[in-house]
PALUM-188229 format. One record per residue: residue in three letters; x, y, z of N, C-alpha, C in turn. Coordinates in Angstrom, 2 decimals, padded with zeros to 5 digits. Last residue first. Layout:
N
ALA / X / Y / Z / X / Y / Z / X / Y / Z $
...
END
This chain:
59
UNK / 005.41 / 004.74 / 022.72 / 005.98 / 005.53 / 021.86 / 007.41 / 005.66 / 021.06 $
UNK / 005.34 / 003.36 / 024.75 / 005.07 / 002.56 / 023.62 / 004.80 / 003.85 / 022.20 $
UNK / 005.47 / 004.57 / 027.18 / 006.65 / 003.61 / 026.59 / 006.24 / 003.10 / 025.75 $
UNK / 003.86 / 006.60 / 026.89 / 005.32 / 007.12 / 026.68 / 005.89 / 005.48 / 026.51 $
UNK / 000.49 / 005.75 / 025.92 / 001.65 / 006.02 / 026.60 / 003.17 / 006.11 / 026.02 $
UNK / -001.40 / 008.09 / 023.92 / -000.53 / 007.38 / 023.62 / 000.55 / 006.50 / 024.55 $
UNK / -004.29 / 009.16 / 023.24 / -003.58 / 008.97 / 024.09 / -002.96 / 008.28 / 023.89 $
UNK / -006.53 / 009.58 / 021.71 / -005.30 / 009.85 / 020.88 / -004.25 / 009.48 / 022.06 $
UNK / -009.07 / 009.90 / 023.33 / -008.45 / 008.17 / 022.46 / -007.34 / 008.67 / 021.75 $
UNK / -009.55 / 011.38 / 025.92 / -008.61 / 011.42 / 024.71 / -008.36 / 010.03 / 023.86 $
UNK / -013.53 / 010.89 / 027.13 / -011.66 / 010.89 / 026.54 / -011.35 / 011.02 / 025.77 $
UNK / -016.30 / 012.25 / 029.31 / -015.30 / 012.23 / 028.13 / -013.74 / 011.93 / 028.46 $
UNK / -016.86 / 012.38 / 031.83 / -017.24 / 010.77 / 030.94 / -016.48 / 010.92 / 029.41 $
UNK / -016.07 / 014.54 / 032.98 / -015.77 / 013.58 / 033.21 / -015.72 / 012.11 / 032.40 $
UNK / -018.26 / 016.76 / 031.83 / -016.64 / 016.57 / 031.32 / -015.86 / 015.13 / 031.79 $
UNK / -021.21 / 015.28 / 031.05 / -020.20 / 015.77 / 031.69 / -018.93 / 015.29 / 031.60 $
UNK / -022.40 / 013.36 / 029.21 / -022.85 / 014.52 / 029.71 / -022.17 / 015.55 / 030.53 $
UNK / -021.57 / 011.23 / 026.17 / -021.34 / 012.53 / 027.81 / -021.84 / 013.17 / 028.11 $
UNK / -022.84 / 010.09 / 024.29 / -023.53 / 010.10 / 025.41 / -023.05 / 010.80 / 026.31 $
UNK / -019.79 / 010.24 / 022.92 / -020.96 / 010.30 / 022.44 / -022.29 / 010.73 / 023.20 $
UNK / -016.89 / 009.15 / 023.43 / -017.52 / 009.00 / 024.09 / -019.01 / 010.01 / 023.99 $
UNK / -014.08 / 011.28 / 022.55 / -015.03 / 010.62 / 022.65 / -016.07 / 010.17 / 023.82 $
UNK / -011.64 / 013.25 / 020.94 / -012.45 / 013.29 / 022.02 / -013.37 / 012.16 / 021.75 $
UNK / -008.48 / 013.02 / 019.31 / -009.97 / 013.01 / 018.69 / -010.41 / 012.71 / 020.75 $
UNK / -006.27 / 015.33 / 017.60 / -006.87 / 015.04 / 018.79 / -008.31 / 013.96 / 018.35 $
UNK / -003.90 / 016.04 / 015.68 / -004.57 / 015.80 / 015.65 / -005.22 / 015.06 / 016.55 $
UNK / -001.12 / 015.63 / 015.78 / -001.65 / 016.35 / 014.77 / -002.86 / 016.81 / 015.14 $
UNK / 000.29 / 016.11 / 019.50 / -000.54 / 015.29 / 018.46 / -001.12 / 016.06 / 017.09 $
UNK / 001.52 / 017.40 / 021.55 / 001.72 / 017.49 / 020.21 / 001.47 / 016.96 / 019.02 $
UNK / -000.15 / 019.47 / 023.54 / -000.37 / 018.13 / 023.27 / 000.79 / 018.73 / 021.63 $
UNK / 001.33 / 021.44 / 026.75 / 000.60 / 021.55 / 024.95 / 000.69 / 019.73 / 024.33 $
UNK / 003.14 / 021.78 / 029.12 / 001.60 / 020.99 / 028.51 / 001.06 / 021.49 / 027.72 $
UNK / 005.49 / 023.01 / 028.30 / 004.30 / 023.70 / 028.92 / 002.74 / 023.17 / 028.45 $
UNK / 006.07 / 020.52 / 025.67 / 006.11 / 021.72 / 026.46 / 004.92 / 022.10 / 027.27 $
UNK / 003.85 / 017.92 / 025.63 / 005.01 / 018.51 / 025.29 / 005.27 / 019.45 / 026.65 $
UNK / 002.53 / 014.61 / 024.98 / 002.82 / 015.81 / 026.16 / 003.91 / 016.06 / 025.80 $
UNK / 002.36 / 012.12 / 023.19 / 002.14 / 013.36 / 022.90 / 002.06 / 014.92 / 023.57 $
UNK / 002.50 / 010.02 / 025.10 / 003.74 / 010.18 / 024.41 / 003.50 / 011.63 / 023.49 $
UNK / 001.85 / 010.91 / 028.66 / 001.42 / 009.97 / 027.11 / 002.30 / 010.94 / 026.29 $
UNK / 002.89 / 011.20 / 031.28 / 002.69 / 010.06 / 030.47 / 002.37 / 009.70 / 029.13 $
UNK / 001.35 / 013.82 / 031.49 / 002.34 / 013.98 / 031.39 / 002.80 / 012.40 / 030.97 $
UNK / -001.82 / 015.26 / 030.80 / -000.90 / 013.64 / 031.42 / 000.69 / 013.31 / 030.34 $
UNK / -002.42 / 017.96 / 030.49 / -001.92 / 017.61 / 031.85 / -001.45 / 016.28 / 031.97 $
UNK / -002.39 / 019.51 / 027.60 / -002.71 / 018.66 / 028.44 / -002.27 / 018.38 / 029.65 $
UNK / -004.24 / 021.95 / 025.12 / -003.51 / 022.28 / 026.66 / -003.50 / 020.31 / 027.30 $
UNK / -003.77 / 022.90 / 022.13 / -004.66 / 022.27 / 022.52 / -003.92 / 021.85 / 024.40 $
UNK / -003.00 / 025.09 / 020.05 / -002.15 / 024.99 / 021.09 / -003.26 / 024.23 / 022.01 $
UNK / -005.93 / 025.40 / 018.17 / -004.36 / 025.71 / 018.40 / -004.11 / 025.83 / 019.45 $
UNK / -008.00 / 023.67 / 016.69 / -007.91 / 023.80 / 017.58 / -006.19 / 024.14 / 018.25 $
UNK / -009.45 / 024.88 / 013.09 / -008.69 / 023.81 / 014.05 / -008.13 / 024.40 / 015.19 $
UNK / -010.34 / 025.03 / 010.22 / -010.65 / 025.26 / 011.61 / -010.17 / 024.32 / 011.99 $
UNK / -007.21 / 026.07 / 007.80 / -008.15 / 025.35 / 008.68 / -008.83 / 025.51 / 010.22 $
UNK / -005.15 / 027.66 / 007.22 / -006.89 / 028.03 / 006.62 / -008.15 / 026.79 / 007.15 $
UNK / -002.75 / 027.52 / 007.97 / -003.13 / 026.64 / 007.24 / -004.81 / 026.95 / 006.32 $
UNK / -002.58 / 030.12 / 008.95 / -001.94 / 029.79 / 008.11 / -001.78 / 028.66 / 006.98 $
UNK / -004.85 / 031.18 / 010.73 / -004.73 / 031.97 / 009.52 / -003.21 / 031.24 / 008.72 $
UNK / -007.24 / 028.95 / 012.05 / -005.65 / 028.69 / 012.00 / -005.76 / 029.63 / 010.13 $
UNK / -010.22 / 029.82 / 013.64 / -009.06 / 029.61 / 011.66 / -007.91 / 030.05 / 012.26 $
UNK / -011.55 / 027.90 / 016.18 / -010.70 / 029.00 / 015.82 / -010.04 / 028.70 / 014.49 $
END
Protein backbone atom coordinates (compact mmCIF):
# COMPACT_ATOMS: atom_id res chain seq x y z
CA UNK A 1 0.00 0.00 0.00
CA UNK A 2 1.54 4.13 -1.00
CA UNK A 3 1.66 5.72 2.17
CA UNK A 4 0.15 9.16 0.27
CA UNK A 5 2.35 11.15 2.67
CA UNK A 6 5.60 9.89 2.71
CA UNK A 7 5.28 8.44 -1.05
CA UNK A 8 6.56 5.27 0.12
CA UNK A 9 5.38 1.64 -0.35
CA UNK A 10 5.00 0.68 2.94
CA UNK A 11 3.00 -1.28 5.23
CA UNK A 12 0.49 1.06 7.50
CA UNK A 13 -0.66 0.35 10.79
CA UNK A 14 1.16 -3.19 10.73
CA UNK A 15 -1.25 -5.32 13.58
CA UNK A 16 0.70 -7.31 16.61
CA UNK A 17 -0.39 -9.54 19.30
CA UNK A 18 3.00 -9.99 21.59
CA UNK A 19 2.30 -7.81 23.91
CA UNK A 20 6.01 -8.32 25.43
CA UNK A 21 8.08 -6.83 22.90
CA UNK A 22 9.05 -3.43 23.30
CA UNK A 23 7.44 -2.28 19.98
CA UNK A 24 3.55 -3.25 20.99
CA UNK A 25 1.49 -0.32 21.08
CA UNK A 26 -1.96 0.69 21.09
CA UNK A 27 -4.69 -1.46 20.01
CA UNK A 28 -1.86 -3.83 18.93
CA UNK A 29 -0.26 -1.80 16.23
CA UNK A 30 3.62 -2.44 16.16
CA UNK A 31 5.53 0.77 16.58
CA UNK A 32 8.60 -0.21 14.97
CA UNK A 33 9.86 2.01 11.91
CA UNK A 34 10.23 -0.63 10.33
CA UNK A 35 9.47 -4.53 10.40
CA UNK A 36 11.63 -7.13 8.87
CA UNK A 37 9.93 -10.90 8.44
CA UNK A 38 12.15 -13.90 7.92
CA UNK A 39 13.04 -17.03 7.41
CA UNK A 40 13.32 -17.60 3.43
CA UNK A 41 12.22 -21.35 2.97
CA UNK A 42 8.61 -20.78 4.74
CA UNK A 43 6.13 -22.35 3.63
CA UNK A 44 3.67 -21.62 6.05
CA UNK A 45 2.73 -18.83 8.24
CA UNK A 46 4.07 -20.64 11.11
CA UNK A 47 7.83 -20.98 10.12
CA UNK A 48 7.88 -17.29 9.63
CA UNK A 49 9.36 -14.37 12.24
CA UNK A 50 9.51 -10.99 13.46
CA UNK A 51 13.40 -10.46 13.92
CA UNK A 52 12.44 -6.80 14.85
CA UNK A 53 11.21 -8.25 18.08
CA UNK A 54 12.37 -6.56 20.87
CA UNK A 55 11.60 -7.72 24.56
CA UNK A 56 10.16 -5.07 26.92
CA UNK A 57 12.93 -5.39 29.41
CA UNK A 58 15.62 -4.71 27.25
CA UNK A 59 13.99 -1.88 25.82
Amino acid sequence: MKDSKSGCDCVKNVGCQVTNCKYHGLLNRCTAEQITVQNENATKKGETYCSTFVPKSQG
